[in-house]
N, C-alpha and C positions, 0 to 999 in steps of 0.2 A: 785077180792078177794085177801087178804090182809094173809099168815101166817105168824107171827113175827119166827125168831129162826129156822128154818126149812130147809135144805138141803138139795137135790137131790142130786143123783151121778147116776142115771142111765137111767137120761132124761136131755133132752134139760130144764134148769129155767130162770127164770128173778128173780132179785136181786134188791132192794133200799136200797144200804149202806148208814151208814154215819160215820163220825168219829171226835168228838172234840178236840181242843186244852184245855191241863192242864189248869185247872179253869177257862176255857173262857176265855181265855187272846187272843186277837188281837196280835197274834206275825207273820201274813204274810204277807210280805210287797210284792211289784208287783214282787218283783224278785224271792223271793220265792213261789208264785202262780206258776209261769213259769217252774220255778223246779219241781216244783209237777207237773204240766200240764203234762208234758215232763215225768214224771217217771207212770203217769197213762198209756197211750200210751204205753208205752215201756213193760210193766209191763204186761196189756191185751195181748199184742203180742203175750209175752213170753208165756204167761198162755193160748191162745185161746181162749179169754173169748172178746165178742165183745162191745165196750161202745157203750148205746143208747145216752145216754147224761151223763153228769156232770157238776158240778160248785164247785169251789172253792173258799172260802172267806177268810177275815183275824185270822177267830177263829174255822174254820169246814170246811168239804168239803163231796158233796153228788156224789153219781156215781150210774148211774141205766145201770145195764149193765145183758147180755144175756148170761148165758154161756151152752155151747153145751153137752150132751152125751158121755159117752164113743166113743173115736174114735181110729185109730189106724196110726200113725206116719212111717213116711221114717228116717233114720239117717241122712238124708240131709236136713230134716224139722226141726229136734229136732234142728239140726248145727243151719240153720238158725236162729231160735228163739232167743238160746245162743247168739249169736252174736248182734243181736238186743240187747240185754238185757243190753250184758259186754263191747260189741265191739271190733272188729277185734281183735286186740291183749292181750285183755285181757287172762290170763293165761288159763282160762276154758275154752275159744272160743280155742284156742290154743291146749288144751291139746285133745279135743275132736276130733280136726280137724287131729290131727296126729294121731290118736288111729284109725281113717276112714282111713286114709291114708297109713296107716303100718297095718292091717290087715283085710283092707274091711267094717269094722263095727263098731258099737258099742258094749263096751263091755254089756252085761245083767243089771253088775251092774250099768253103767253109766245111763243107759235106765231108770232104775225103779227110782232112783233117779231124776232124768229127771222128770219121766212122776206124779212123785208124789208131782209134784207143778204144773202140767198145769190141767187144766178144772174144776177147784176148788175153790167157793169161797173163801175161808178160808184162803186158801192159799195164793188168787191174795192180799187179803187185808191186810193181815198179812207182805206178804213179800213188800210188798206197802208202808203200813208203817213203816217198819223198814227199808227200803231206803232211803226214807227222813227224818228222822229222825237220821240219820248216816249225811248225807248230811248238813241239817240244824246245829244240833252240831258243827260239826266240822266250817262251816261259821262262826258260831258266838261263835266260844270257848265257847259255856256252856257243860253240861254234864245231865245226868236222863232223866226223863220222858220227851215227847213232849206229846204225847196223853192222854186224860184224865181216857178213859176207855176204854173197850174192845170194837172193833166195829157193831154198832149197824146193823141187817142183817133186811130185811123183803122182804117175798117172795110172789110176783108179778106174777095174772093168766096171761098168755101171750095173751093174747088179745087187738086189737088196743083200745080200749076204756080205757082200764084199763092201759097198759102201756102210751099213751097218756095222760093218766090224770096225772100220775106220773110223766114222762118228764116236762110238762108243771109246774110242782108244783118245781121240781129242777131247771128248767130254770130262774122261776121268782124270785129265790132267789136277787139277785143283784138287784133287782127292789123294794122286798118287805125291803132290807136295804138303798134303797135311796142310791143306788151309782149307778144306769142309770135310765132312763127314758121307756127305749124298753131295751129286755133282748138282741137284736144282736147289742146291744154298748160293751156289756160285753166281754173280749177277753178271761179269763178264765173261758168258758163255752163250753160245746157240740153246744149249742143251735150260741151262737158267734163265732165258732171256723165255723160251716159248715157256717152262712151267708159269712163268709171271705172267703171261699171256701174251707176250708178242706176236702178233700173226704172220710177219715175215717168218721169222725161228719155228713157229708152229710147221708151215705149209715149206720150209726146210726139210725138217724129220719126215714129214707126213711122207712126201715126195716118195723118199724109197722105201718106206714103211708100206705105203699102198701097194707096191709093185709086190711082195713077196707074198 
């Protein structure tokens, strides 16, 4: 089952994003696939939101991913995450790690600011794409929009049949544009990333691959 537009916040959902480039322009080239790849990852981390799959192409990119219920964080998880995100020395990994460090904790306000970007779609895809898109600018000195429009959400019963049919339809993308023959040639894919052995992309598929 299929609802376009629709958010959970107080259960475990499934998500089929998508997101295109301004007027369908072809502006990703292999280097920038890799940069996205790399900030998808980073970005689920931070957020707790698990990729089943994704693919990303030269004009669009889909992610079906699973994100959890309200849950409740250590201040050494939130650290963790930050760190994934900014990296060690980044000033927020930084400032939060001293603030743990000089008085045990986190402050209230760090927390809710924190926690009001994890377990979120909205949020993961939001702050997703305004990463690379800060990212991408700056590579190639232009400036405005990269995305064409707001990203498209639709919500996925959790069931293997139904998430499986979904994967399998994000997977084949690279195949259905004639840039591989088998979707595990594709290297910016869930589906390519776990053949190579990635064990995030692996324990993705697995996930509702076990359930059926």
């Amino acid at each position: 089952m299929r609802l376009s537009r629709i958010k959970f916040t107080d259960q475990t959902a499934v998500y089929h994003c998508m997101s295109r480039i301004v007027a369908g322009h072809a502006l990703l080239e292999n280097g920038d696939r890799e940069q996205l790849r790399k900030i998808i990852w980073q970005q689920a981390d931070f957020c707790g939101i698990q990729i089943l799959t994704y693919c990303v192409l030269s004009n669009h990119f889909h992610v079906l991913i699973r994100v959890p219920g309200p849950c409740v964080m250590g201040d050494q998880e939130l650290l963790r995450r930050v760190k994934r995100l900014y990296g060690e020395g980044h000033k927020q990994s930084v400032l939060l790690e001293t603030s743990i460090q000089e008085t045990g904790r986190l402050s209230e306000e760090q927390r809710k600011e924190l926690e009001a970007r994890m377990g979120d779609v909205s949020a993961f895809m939001k702050e997703l794409k305004q990463r690379f898109s800060r990212w991408f600018n700056g590579r190639y000195e232009r400036f405005g929009t990269l995305w064409a429009e707001r990203f498209k959400s639709v919500v996925i019963e959790d069931q293997p049949s139904h998430v499986g049919t979904l994967a399998a339809y994000v997977d084949l993308n690279p195949v259905r544009a004639g840039l591989v023959e088998d979707p595990k040639e594709y290297r910016f894919s869930g589906y390519g990333e776990a053949v190579a052995g990635n064990k995030l992309a692996q324990e993705g598929i697995e996930s509702f691959h076990a359930q059926a």
